[in-house]
Backbone as JSON, one array per atom type, in Angstrom:
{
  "sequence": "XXXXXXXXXXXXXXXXXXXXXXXXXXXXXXXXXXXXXXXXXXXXXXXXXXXXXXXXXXXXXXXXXXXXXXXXXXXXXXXXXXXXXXXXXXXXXXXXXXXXXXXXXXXX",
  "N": [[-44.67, 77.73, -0.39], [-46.36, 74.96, -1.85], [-50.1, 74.12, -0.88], [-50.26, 70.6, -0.39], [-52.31, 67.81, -2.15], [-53.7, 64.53, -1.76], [-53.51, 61.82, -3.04], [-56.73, 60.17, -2.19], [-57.99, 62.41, -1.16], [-58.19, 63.94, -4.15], [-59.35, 62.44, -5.56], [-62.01, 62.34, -4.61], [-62.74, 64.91, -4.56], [-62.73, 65.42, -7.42], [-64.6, 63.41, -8.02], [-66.87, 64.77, -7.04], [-67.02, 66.99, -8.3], [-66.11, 69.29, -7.7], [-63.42, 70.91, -7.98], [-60.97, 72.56, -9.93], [-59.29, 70.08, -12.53], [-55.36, 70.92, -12.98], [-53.67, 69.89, -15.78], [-49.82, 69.89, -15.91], [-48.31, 68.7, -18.05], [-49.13, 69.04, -20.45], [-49.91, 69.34, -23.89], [-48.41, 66.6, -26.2], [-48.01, 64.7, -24.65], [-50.42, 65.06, -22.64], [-52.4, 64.7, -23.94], [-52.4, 62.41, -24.77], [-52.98, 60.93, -21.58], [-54.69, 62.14, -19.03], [-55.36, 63.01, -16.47], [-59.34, 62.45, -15.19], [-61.04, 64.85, -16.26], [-59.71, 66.94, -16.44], [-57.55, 69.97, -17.75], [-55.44, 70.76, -19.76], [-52.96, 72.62, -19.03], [-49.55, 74.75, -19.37], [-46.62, 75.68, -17.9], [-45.85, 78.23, -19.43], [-48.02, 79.87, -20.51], [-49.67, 80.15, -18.33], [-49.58, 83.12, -17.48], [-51.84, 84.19, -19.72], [-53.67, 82.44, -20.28], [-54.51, 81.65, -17.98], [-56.58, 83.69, -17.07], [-59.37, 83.08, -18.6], [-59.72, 80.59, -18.58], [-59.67, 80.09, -15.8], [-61.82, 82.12, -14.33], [-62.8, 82.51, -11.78], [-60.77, 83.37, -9.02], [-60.83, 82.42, -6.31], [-61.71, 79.75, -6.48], [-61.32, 76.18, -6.28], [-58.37, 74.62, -6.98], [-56.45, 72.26, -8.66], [-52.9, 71.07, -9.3], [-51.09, 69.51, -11.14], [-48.48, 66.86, -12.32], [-45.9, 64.54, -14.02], [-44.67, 62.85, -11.99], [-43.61, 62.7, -8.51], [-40.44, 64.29, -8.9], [-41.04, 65.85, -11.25], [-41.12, 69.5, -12.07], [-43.06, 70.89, -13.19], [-45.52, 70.72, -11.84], [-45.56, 72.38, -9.45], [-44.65, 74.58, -10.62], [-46.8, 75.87, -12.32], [-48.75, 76.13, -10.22], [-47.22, 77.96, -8.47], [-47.18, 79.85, -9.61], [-49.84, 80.53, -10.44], [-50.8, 81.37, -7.94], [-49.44, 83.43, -7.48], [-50.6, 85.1, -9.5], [-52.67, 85.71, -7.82], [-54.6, 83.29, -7.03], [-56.36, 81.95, -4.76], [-56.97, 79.07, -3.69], [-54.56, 77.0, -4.3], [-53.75, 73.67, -4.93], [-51.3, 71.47, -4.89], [-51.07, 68.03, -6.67], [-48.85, 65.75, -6.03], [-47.25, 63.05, -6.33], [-48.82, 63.31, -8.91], [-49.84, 61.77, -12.53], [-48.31, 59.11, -12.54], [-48.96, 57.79, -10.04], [-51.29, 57.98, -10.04], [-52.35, 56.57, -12.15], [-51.24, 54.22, -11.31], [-52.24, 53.39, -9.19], [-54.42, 52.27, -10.24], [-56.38, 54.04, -11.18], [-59.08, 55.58, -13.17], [-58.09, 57.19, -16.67], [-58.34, 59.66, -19.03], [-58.44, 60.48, -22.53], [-57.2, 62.91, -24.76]],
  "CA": [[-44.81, 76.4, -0.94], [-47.75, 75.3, -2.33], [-50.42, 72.85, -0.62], [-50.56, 69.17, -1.37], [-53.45, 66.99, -1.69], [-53.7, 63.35, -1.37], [-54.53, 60.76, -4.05], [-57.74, 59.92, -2.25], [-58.65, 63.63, -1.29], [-58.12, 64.59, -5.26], [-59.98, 61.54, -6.44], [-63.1, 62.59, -4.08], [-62.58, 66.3, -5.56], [-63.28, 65.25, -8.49], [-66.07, 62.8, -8.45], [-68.06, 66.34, -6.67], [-66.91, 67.92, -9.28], [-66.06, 70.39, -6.91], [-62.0, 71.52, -8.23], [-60.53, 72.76, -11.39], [-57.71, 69.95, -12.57], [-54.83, 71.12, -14.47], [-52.23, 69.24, -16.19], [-48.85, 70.77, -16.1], [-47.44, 68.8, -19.28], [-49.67, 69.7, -21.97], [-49.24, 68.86, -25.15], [-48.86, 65.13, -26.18], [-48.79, 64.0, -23.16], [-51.73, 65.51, -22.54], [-53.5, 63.98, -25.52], [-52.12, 61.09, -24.2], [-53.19, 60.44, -20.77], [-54.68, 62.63, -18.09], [-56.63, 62.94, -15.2], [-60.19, 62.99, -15.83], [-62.01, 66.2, -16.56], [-57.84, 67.86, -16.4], [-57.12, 70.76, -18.19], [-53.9, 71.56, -20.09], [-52.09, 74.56, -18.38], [-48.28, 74.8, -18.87], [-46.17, 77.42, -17.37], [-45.61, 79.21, -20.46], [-49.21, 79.95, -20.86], [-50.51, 80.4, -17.34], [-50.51, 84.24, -18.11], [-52.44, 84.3, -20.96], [-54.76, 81.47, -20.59], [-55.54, 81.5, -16.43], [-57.95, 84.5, -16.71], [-60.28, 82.62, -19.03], [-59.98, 79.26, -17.84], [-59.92, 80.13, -14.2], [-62.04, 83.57, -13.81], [-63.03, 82.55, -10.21], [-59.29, 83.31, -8.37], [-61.11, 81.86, -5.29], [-62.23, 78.35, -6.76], [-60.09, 75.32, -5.81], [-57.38, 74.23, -8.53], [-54.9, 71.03, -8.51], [-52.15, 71.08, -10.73], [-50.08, 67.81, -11.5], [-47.44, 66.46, -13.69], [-45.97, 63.02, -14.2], [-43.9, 62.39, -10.53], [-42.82, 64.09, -7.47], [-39.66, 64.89, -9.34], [-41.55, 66.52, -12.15], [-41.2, 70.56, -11.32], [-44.33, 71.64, -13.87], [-46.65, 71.3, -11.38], [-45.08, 73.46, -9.17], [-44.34, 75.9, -11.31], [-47.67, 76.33, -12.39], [-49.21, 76.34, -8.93], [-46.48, 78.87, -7.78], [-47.42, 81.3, -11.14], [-51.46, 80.95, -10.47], [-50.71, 81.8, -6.39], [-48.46, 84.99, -7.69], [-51.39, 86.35, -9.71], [-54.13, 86.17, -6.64], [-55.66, 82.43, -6.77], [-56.33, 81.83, -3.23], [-56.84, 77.57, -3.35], [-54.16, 76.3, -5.39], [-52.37, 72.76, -4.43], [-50.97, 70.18, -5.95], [-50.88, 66.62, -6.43], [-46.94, 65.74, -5.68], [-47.52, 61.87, -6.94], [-48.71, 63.0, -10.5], [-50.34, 61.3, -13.39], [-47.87, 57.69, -12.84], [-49.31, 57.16, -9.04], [-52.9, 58.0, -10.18], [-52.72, 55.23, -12.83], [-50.61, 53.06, -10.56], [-53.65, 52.87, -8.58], [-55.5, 52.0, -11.59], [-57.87, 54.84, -11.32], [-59.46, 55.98, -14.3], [-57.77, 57.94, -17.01], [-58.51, 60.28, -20.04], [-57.07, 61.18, -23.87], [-58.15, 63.72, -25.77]],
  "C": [[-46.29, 76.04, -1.06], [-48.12, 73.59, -1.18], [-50.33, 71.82, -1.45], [-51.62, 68.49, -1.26], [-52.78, 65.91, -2.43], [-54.21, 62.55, -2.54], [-56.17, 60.36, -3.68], [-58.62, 61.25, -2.2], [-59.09, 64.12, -2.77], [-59.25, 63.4, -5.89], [-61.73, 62.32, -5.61], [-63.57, 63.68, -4.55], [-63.35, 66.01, -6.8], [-64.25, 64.39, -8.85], [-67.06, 63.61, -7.83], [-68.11, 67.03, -7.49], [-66.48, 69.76, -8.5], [-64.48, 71.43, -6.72], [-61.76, 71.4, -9.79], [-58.82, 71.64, -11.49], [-56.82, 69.79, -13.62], [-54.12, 70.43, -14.4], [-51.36, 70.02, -16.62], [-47.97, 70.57, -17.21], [-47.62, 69.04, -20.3], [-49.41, 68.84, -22.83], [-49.11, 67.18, -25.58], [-49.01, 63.93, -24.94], [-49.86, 64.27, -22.28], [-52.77, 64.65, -23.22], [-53.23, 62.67, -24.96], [-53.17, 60.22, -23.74], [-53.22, 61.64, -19.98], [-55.49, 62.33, -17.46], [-58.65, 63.22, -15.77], [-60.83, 64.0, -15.19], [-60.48, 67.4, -16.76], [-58.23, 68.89, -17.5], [-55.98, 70.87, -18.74], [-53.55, 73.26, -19.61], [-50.68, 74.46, -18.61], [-47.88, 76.2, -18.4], [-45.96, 78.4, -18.45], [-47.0, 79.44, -20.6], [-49.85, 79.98, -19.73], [-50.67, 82.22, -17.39], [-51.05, 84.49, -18.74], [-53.86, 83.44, -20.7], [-55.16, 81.38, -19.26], [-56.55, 82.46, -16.72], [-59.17, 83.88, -17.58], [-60.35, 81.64, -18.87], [-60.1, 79.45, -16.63], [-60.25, 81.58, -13.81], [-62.62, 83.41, -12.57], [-61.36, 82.43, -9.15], [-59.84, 82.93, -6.89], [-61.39, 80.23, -5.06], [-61.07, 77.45, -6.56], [-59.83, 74.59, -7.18], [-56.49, 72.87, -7.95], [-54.61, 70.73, -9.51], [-51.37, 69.67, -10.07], [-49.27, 67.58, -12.77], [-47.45, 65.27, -14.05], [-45.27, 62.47, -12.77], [-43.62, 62.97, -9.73], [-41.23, 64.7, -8.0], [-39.82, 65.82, -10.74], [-41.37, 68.2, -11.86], [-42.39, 71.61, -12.25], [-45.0, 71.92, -13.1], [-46.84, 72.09, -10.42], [-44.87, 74.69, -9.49], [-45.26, 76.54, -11.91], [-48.94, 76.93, -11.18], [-48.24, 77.82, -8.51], [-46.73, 80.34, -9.14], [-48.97, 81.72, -10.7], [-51.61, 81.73, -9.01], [-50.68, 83.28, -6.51], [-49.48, 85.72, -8.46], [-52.86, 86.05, -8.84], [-54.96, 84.69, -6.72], [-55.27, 81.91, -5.36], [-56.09, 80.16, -2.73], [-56.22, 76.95, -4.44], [-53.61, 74.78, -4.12], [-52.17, 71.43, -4.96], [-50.31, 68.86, -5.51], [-49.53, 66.15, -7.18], [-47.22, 64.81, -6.39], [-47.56, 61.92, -8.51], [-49.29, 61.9, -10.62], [-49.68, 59.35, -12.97], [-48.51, 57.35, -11.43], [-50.83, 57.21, -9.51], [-53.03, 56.34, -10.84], [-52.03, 54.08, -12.36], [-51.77, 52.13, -9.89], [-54.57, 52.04, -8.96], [-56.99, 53.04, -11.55], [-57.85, 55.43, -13.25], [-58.41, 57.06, -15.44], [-58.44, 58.39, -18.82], [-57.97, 60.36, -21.6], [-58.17, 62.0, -24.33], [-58.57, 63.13, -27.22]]
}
């Protein structure tokens, strides 16, 4: 099972700039609304597209969806683990607690 981090841990993450974060829905909801600096990753495309978006398999990653009942971001976390990235873990909450918060968000 994959780690979880914390709405405030992930928000701190990322104002260091110090984690890669992906979004697990891609696509218009992507374009939408994501996290800022996020990535699109879905699971159909984590073989193909992790080795050039993520050629450090040691660097710290957090994948996310839209809710803890979402199972993308799981399923991308549990794909990047299986080919050798050592710090994956993901934020259970998702995209609707981030902006619940009212923290900042993105569109492409």
């Amino acid at each position: 099972m994959t780690t979880l981090i914390s709405r405030e841990d992930l928000r701190a993450a990322i104002a260091a700039g110090s984690v890669t974060v992906l979004d697990a829905l891609g696509g218009e909801y992507y374009a939408r609304q994501h996290l800022p600096g996020a990535v699109a990753l879905v699971r159909a495309d984590v073989d193909t597209l992790a080795p050039t978006l993520l050629p450090d398999r040691d660097a710290p990653i957090v994948t996310y969806c839209s809710n803890p009942s979402c199972p993308n971001s799981g399923q991308v976390a549990d794909r990047l683990t299986a080919l050798g990235y050592t710090d994956v873990r993901k934020y259970r909450e998702g995209i609707e607690d981030w902006a619940s918060a009212g923290l900042p968000l993105e569109s492409a």
